[in-house]
N, C-alpha and C positions, 0 to 999 in steps of 0.2 A: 027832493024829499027822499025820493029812494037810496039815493047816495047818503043821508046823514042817516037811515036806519043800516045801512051794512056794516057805516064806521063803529054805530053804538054797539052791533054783534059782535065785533072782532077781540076786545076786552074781554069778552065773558067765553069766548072762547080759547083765550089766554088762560084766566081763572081755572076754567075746567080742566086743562090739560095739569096746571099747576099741583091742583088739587088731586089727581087722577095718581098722579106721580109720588105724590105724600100718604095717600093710603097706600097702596103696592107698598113702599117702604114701610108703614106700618103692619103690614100682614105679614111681613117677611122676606119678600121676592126681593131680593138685592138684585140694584141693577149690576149686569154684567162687566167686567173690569178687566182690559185688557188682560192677556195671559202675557206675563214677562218670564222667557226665559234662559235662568242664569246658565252657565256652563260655566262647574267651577277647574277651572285650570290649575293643577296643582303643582306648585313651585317645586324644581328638582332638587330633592335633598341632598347637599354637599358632601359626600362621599370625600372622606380625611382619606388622603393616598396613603399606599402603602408604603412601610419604611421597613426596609430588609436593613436589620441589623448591623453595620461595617463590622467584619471579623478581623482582628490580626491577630495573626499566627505568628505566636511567641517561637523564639528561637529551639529548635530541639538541642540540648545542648550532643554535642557526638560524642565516640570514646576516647581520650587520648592514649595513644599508647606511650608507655612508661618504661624505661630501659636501663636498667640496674646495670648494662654493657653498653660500651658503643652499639651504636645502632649499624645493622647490617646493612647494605646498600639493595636496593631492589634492583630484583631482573630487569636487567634494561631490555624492552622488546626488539632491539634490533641488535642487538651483542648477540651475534652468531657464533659460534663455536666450532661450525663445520660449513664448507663452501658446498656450490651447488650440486657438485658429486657426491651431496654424503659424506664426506672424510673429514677429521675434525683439522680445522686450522681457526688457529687463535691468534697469530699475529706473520707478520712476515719476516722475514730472516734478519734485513735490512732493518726495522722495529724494532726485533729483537735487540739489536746489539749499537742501537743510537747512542751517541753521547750527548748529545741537543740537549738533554735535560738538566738543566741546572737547579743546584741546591735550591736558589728561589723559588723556582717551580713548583719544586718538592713542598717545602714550609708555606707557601700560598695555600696548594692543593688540601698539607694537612690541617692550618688552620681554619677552612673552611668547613671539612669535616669533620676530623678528628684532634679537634682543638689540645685535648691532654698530651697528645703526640707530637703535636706544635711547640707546646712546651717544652717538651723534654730536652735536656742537654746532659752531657757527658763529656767528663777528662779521655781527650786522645791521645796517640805521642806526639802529634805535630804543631799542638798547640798547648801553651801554657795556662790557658783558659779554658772552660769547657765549652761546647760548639753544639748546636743546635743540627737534629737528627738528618734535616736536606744535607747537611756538610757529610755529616757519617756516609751516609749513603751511595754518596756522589764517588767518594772515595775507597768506599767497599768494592766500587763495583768496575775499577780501571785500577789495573797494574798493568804498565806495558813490558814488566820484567817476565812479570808471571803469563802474559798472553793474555791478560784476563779482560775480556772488554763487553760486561753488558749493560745494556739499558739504565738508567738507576731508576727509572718509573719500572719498571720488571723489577726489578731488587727490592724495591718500596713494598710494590704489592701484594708479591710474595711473600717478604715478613711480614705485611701486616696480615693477610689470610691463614698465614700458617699461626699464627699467634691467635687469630681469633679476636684482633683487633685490643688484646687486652694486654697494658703494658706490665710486664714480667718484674720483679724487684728483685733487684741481685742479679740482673744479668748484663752481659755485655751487650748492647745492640750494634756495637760495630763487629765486635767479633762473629755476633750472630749474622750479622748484614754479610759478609766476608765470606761465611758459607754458606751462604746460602748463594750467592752470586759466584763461587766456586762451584758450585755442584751443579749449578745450571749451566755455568762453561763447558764442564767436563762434557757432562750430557748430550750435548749442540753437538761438541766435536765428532763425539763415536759416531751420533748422528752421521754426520758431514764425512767422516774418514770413507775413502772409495774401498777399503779392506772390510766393510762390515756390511757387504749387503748382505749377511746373512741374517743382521742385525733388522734394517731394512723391511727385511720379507717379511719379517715375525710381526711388522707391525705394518701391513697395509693398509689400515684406516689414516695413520698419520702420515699427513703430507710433508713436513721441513722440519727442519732441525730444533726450531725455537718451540713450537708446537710440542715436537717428542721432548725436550728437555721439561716441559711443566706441566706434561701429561705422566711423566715417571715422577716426576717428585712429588704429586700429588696422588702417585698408586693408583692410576687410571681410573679415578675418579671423576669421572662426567659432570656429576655439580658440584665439584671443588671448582673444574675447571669453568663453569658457568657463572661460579660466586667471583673466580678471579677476573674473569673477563668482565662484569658488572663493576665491581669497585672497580678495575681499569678507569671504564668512562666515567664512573660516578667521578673519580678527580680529577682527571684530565679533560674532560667533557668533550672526550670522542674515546669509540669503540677503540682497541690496538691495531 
């Protein structure tokens, strides 16, 4: 008996609890509700990389130089004009007065340069034809009657420096070739004669013969003789 009155309380004390829980809700008192907390993680904003520009650097256009004349030959930096004592020497004696240079040489050298002077030809007496300037040359510069025996690359470049590299109208250029490789014989020689040390002494800056010969024809002028020694190599591609 006592057993089936405990069962019948335990219902009503279900009820009550039920009901206990439905006013509280109705008064207001919410029940408590877990606390959930978010952490909000904020996605990394994608940074667009940076893009540097590619530059090209257009061409600067440079000046050209423009030459109403042949074009001068530049200083060659190693065309010395004076040996390690100071004293001017421009070529050696033996240079001086070579005949190795043949007319081809001549006409290569000036076609490569001095193309207008490549061209040129002239009536000689020993042809019926006219003959291209290495032949003139070749031939101004060797008379075994007259003694006469210089270089024809010396003979070339002396007329062309004395000229100015600018070919003359109306003139001989054998005639002119002739003397000019006569006047630098003569010169050599006084040089070289043992009767003119007095000649010698006057000029002790100059070491030999071929030197004092195109240092007087050019009236001891220092950059003549610096401009002849440059065209030198400039055509023959080495210093004298």
């Amino acid at each position: 008996m006592l057993i089936l009155m405990k069962l019948l309380k335990r219902p009503w004390k279900f009820l009550a609890l039920t009901l206990s829980t439905f006013l509280l809700a109705a008064c207001g008192v919410a029940t408590p509700m877990p606390t959930v907390t978010v952490t909000a993680t904020s996605s990394p904003t994608p940074v667009a990389p940076s893009i540097t520009p590619s530059y090209t650097a257009s061409a600067i256009p440079l000046p050209t130089n423009t030459y109403a004349a042949s074009p001068e030959p530049d200083v060659a930096p190693n065309c010395k004009i004076s040996n390690e004592e100071g004293q001017l020497y421009l070529l050696s004696d033996q240079e001086f007065r070579d005949l190795r240079t043949h007319e081809g040489i001549l006409d290569q050298a000036l076609a490569a340069h001095y193309p207008e002077w490549a061209n040129y030809t002239q009536s000689v007496p020993w042809s019926t034809q006219p003959v291209k300037l290495g032949e003139i040359i070749v031939s101004a510069s060797y008379d075994e009657e007259a003694n006469l025996q210089i270089n024809p690359a010396v003979t070339l470049v002396t007329l062309g420096d004395s000229l100015d590299w600018q070919l003359p109208s109306n003139t001989d250029l054998y005639l002119k070739s002739q003397e000019i490789s006569t006047e630098l014989n003569r010169l050599s020689f006084d040089w070289e004669d043992p009767q003119n040390e007095n000649l010698r002494s006057q000029y002790p800056e100059v070491t030999n013969s071929g030197t004092y010969a195109l240092y007087i024809f050019f009236n001891s002028r220092l950059d003549r003789l610096q401009r002849w020694c440059s065209t030198y190599q400039q055509l023959f591609g080495t210093p004298p």
